[in-house]
C-alpha positions, 0 to 999 in steps of 0.5 A, a space after each residue: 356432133 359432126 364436123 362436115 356441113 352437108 347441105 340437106 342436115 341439121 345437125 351441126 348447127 343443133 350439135 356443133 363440131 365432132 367430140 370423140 370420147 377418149 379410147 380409154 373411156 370406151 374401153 372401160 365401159 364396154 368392160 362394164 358392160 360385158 362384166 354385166 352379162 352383155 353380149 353386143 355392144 354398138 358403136 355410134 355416133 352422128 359421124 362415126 368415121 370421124 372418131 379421133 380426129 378431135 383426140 391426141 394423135 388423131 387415131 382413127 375408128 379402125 385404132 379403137 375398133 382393134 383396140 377394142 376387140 383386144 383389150 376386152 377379149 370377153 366381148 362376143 360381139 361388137 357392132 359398127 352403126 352408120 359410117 361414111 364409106 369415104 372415111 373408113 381406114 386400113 385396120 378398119 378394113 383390117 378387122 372387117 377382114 380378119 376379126 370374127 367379133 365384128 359383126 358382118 353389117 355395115 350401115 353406109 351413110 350413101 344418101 344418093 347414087 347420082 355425083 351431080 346430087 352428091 356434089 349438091 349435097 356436098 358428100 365426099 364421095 362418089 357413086 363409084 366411089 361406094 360401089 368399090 367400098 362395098 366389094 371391097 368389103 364384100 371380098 374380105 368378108 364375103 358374109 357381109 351385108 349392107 344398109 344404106 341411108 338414101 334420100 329420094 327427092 333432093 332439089 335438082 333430082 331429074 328422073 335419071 339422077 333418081 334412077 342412078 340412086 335406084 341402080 345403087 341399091 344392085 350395085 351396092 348390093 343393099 340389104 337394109 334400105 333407109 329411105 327418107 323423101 327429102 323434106 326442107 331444113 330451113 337454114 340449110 343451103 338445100 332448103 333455097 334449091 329448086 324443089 322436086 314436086 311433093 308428089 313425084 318425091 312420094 313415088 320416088 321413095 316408094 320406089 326405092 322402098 320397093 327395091 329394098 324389099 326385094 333386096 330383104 327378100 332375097 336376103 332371107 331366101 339366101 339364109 335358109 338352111 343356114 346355121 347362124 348365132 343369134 343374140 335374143 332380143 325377147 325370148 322370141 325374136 333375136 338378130 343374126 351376126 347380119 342383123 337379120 330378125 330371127 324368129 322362134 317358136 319356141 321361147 330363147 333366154 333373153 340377151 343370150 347367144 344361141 345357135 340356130 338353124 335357118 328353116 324358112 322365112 316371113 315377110 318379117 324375118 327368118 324362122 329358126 
């Protein structure tokens, strides 16, 4: 569930409120996991950042990351999923800093790159607000690498509110684009604001689709002659400590983590 009510989502009223699972819980399950050979587990949830607020103490996602990474010392790699920048807490930013194990890919819960949308919307940040998460992130941990859910199209969108979201994808330095053309929940607030043409909305995505490909692009020329570890997924395909597809010739032990060294790259991926 989720606990803000945003005015473009859903969600809330399907899921209700945030209900974190107890620290303890989670700690015991990845220990199963890693007793079973697993060597990644993901963190996720509708709200991440939101963790524990519902909890005793009200500890914070940062609390049971560190928690995590110390009382299953086994587990080689530990994954965040999509968080709100605006949420993120010190010993969030403490282990993105100093903690290996955590895997350099943050997916950010941006939506757009224009306050006045944001406003609309009603998010709790700012685009200032997230260029200075991500350097700062980008300064801690310089390997970093960001995706970003961003909708193209919200009501009221003027080209230029549009063309702040397209000038976030640079600054922000956006690697992973989740582009979604903006579409009426009925219910929701968004859904009775004044709509931005269907067809204006489909090239506005393209648009920011375009961008991320140029940002992927650039991202897999960057890795070559690299030396990365890669978790197999299928005997050919695994994914780098960034979440980059890796591909091999020749076939790796699957859910293994194996050591490889960047060649070249595809469209789809890096070649190892």
């Amino acid at each position: 569930g989720c606990d803000h009510r945003c005015t473009f989502c859903i969600i809330p009223f399907g899921r209700g409120n945030s209900r974190s699972v107890a620290a303890g819980v989670v700690v015991d399950q990845i220990k199963r996991l890693v007793d079973k050979g697993f060597n990644e587990v993901v963190l996720t949830g509708v709200d991440l950042t939101s963790w524990g607020a519902d909890l005793p103490s009200e500890p914070k996602l940062g609390d049971l990351v560190m928690r995590i990474l110390r009382l299953v010392p086994d587990l080689p790699r530990l994954r965040i999923s999509s968080i709100d920048s605006i949420e993120v807490d010190d010993n969030l930013m403490q282990a993105i800093a100093t903690e290996q194990r955590l895997m350099p890919h943050l997916h950010l819960s941006l939506q757009h790159g224009d306050d006045m949308i944001l406003k609309r919307m009603k998010r709790r940040h700012l685009r200032n607000d997230a260029i200075k998460f991500t350097q700062e992130a980008k300064r801690l941990r310089p390997d970093m690498t960001f995706g970003a859910d961003i909708i193209a199209g919200f009501p009221t969108e003027t080209e230029a509110m549009f063309e702040n979201s397209l000038r976030l994808v640079d600054e922000c330095d956006l690697t992973w684009l989740h582009v979604f053309p903006y579409s009426a929940r009925q219910g929701t607030p968004a859904a009775k604001m004044p709509a931005v043409n269907g067809k204006i909305i489909k090239e506005r995505a393209a648009q920011l689709r375009a961008a991320g490909h140029r940002q992927v692009q650039a991202h897999f020329e960057h890795q070559i002659g690299k030396a990365h570890q890669v978790l197999m997924e299928n005997p050919h395909m695994g994914r780098t400590e960034q979440f980059t597809e890796t591909h091999f010739d020749r076939p790796q032990v699957e859910g293994t983590i194996v050591t490889a060294s960047i060649l070249g790259a595809t469209e789809q991926g890096l070649i190892a």
